[in-house]
C-alpha positions as CSV (number, residue, x, y, z in Angstrom):
1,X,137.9,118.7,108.7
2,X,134.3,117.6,108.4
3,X,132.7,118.6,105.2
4,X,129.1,119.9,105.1
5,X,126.3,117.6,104.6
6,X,124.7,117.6,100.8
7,X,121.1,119.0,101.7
8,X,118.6,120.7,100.4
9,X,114.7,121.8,100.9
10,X,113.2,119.2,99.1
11,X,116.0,116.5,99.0
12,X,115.4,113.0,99.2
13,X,117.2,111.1,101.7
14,X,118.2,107.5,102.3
15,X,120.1,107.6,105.9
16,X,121.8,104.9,107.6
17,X,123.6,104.1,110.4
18,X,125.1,101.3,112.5
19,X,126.5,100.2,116.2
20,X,130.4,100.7,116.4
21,X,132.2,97.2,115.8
22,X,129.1,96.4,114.2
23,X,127.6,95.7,117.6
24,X,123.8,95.8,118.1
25,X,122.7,99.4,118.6
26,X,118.5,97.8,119.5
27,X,119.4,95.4,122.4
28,X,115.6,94.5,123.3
29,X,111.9,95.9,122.1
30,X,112.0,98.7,124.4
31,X,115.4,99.8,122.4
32,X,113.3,100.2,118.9
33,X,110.4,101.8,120.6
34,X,112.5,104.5,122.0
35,X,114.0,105.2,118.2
36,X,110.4,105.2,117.1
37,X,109.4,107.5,119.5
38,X,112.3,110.3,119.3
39,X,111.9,109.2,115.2
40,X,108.0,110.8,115.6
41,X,108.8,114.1,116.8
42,X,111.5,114.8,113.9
43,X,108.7,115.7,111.6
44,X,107.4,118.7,113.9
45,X,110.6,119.5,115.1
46,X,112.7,119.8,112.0
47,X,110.4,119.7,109.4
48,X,111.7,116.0,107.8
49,X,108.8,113.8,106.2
50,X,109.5,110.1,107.3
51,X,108.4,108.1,104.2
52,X,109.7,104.7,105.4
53,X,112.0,103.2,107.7
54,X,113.7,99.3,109.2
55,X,115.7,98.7,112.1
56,X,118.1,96.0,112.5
57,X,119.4,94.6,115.3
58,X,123.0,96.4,114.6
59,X,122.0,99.6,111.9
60,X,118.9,100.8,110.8
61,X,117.6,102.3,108.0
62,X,115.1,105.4,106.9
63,X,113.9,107.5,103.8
64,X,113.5,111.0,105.0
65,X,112.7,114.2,102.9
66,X,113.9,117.2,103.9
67,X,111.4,120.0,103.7
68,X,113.5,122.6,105.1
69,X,116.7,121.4,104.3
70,X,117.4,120.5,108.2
71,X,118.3,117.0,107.9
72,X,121.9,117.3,109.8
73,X,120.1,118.7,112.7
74,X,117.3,116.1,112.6
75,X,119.9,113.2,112.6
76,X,122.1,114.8,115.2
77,X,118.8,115.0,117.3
78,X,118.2,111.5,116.8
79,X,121.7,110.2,117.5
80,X,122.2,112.2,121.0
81,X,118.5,111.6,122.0
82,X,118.5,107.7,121.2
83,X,122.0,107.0,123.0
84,X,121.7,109.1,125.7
85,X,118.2,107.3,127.2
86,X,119.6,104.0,125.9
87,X,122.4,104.3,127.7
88,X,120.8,105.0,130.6
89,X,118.2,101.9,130.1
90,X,121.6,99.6,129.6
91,X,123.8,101.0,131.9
92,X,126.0,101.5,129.0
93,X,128.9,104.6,129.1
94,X,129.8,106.0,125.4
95,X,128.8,106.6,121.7
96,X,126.0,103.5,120.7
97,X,126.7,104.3,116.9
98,X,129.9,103.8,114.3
99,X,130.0,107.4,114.0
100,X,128.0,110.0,111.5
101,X,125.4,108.8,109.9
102,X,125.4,107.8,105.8
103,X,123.1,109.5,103.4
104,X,122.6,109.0,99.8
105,X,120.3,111.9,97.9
106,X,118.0,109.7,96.0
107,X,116.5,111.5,92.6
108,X,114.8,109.2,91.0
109,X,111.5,107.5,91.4
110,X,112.1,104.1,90.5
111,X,115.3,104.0,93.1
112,X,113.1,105.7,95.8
113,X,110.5,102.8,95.1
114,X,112.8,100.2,95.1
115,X,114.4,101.3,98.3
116,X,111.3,101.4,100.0
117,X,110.8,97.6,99.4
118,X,114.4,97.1,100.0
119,X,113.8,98.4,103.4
120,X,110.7,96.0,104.0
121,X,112.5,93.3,103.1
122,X,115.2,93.4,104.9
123,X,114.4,91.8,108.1
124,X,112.4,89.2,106.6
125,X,116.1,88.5,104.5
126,X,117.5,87.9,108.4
127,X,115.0,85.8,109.7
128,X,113.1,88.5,112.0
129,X,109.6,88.6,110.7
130,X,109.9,91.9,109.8
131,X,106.7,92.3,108.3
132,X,105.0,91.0,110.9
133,X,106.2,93.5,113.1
134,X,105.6,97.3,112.7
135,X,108.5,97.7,115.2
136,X,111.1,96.4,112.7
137,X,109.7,98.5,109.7
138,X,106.8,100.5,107.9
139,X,105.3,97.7,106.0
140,X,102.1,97.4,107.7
141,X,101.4,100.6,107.8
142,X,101.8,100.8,104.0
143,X,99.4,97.9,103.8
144,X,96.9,98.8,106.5
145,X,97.5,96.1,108.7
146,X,98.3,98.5,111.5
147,X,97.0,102.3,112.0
148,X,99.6,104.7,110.3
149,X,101.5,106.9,112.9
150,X,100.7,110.7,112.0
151,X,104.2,111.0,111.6
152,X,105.0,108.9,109.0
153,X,104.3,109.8,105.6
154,X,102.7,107.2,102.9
155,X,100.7,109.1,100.5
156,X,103.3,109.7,97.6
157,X,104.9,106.4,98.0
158,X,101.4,105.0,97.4
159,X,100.8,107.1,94.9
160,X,104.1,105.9,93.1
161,X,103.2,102.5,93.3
162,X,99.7,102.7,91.9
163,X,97.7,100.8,94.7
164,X,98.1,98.5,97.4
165,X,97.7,95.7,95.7
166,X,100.4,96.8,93.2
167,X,102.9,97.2,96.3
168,X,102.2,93.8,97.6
169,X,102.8,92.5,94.1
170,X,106.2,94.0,93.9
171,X,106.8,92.8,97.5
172,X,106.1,89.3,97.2
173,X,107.9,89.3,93.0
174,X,111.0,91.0,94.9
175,X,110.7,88.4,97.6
176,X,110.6,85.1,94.8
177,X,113.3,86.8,93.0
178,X,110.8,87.3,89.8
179,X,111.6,91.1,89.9
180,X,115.2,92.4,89.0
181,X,116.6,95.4,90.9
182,X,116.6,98.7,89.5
183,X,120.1,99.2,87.7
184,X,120.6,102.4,89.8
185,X,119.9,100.2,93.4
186,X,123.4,98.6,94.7
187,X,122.7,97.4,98.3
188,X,126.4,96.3,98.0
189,X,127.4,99.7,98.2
190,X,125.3,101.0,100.4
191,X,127.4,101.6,103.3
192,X,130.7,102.5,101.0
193,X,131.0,106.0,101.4
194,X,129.4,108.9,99.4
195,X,131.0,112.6,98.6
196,X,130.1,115.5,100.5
197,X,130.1,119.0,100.5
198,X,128.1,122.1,98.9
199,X,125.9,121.7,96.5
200,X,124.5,124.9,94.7
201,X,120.5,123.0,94.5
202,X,119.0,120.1,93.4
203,X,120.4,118.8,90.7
204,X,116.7,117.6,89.2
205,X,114.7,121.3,89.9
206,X,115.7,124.7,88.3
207,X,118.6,126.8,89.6
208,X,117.5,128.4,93.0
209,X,114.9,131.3,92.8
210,X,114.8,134.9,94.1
211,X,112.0,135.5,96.4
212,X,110.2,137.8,93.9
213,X,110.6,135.2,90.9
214,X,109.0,132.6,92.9
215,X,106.4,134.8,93.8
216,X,105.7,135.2,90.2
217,X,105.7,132.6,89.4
218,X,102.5,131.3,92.2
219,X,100.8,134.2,91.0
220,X,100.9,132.9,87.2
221,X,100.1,129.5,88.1
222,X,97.0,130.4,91.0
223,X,95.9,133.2,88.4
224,X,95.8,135.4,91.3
225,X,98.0,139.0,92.0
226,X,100.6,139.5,94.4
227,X,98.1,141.2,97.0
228,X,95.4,137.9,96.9
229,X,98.3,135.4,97.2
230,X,99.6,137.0,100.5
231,X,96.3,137.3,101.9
232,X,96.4,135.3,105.2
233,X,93.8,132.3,105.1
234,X,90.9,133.6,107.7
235,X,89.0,131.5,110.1
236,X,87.5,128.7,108.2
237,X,88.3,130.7,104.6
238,X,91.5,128.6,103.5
239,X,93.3,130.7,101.2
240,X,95.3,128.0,99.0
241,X,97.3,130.7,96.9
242,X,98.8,131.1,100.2
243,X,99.9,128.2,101.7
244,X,101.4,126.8,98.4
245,X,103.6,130.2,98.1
246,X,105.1,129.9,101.4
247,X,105.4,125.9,100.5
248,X,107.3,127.3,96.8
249,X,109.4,129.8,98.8
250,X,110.6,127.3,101.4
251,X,111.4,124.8,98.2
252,X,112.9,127.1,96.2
253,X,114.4,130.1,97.7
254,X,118.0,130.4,99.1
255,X,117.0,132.7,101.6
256,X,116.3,132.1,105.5
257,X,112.9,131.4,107.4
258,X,113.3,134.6,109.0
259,X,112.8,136.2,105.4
260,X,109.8,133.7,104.5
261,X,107.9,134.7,107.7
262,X,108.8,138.7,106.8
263,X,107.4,138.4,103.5
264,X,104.4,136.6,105.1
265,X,103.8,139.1,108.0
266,X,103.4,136.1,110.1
267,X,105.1,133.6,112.8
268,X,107.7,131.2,112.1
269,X,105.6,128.6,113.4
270,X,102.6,129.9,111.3
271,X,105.1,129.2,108.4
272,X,106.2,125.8,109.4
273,X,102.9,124.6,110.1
274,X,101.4,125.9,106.3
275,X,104.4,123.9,104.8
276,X,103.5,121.1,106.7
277,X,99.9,121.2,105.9
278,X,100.6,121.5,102.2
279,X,102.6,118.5,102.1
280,X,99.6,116.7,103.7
281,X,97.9,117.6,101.3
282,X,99.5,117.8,98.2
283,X,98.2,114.3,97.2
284,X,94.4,114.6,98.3
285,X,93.5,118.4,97.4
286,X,93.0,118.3,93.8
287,X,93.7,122.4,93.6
288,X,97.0,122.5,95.3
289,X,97.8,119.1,93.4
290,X,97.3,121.3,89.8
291,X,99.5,124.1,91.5
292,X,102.4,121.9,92.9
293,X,102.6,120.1,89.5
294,X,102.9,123.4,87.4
295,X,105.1,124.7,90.3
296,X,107.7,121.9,89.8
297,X,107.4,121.9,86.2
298,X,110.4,123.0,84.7
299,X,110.2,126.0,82.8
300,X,112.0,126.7,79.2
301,X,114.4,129.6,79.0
302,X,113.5,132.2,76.5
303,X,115.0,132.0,73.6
């Protein structure tokens, strides 16, 4: 029996996969555009942030968050999409991939950084120019030596790093072997296999909320009552309060879209497209920056 994937809203995400008998699964360019271009419309589709990714000749690589906690379905998309119109490019018959794909939760900041380099370097390690070539990974798009895609996501891995410049240090230290691994970062047990099953939340945020705690808890944090924060934003009047308590809800609660967009008198896509909107902004709109922060701070139990 296959046990349930280990997911979460929120969760952090490195996936992996690779051709069955370790055969190449990206025969020619066209190959890697296609996974690009079914990769793009995850975001949208299933509410996944892409923060990074490289694809090898025989596996590929990518650091996907899971907003909504959808990643199975994201991946199972990708998978069926990529093979079926490969297939049909090749003339091929039959699954392109091992099987399921791997993921490891990654919950800390220095491993997430680390990867992110990892997964830079890697074709450059085999020989393929990597980051020369946007096709093979994110690099340049983290450096600005290509346009970056809408659907990838930068912003808090730059943050993390400081600046640019600071990421191309690491790079090129990581590169000349100057800069030791993270002690948490095994690449040599990457593709060993990890446990799966339920888990009750993420292990790094508070226990799961009711929908009336976390409303509380936006409405101590935006200094505003219940009323104000359901407001819907009108015309060009953004109401923030808002959009960061349907964002908290879809973190935090254990309780279905359906109920979010009840509570919200709205649309499901209305829902999905504040969420989305927040975490495009989180890092460049100083007032829902403040929120998020107290949001995700933990908070003491009485004593």
């Amino acid at each position: 029996m296959r046990l349930p994937r280990i997911d979460w809203p929120g969760a952090r995400h490195h996936v992996m996969n690779r051709g069955g008998r370790r055969e190449d699964i990206f025969p020619h360019d066209e190959s890697r555009d296609v996974f690009l271009d079914i990769l793009s419309k995850l975001p949208q589709r299933f509410d996944v942030r892409v923060h990074g990714y490289a694809l090898m000749p025989n596996h590929y690589h990518l650091m996907l968050e899971s907003v909504s906690g959808k990643l199975p379905r994201a991946m199972q998309r990708l998978a069926s999409q990529y093979t079926l119109t490969v297939n049909a490019m090749m003339g091929w018959d039959g699954p392109i991939f091992r099987g399921r794909y791997r993921n490891r939760v990654v919950d800390g900041n220095d491993y997430w950084r680390h990867l992110l380099v990892y997964l830079h370097l890697n074709p450059s390690r085999a020989h393929l120019d990597g980051l020369e070539d946007p096709r093979w990974t994110s690099h340049n798009a983290y450096v600005g030596a290509t346009p970056r895609p809408d659907w990838l996501t930068t912003a808090a891995l730059q943050q993390e790093f400081g600046s640019q410049a600071a990421y191309e240090g690491v790079i090129r230290e990581v590169m000349g072997g100057s800069m030791p691994t993270t002690e948490e970062f095994d690449p040599g047990r990457l593709w060993k296999p990890t446990s799966t099953g339920v888990v009750a939340g993420p292990p790094s945020l508070e226990p799961y909320l009711e929908l009336s705690e976390a409303l509380a808890k936006v409405c101590r944090v935006t200094g505003m009552d219940l009323d104000a924060v359901l407001a819907p934003s009108r015309g060009r009047r953004i109401n923030r309060a808002n959009w960061v308590a349907a964002w908290w809800m879809s973190r935090r609660c254990a309780i279905s879209h359906g109920r979010i967009v009840a509570a919200f008198a709205t649309s499901h896509a209305s829902v999905s497209r504040i969420v989305r909107r927040v975490e495009e902004r989180r890092f460049d709109d100083p007032v829902l920056t403040a929120w998020i922060t107290q949001l995700e701070r933990r908070e003491e139990p009485p004593a």
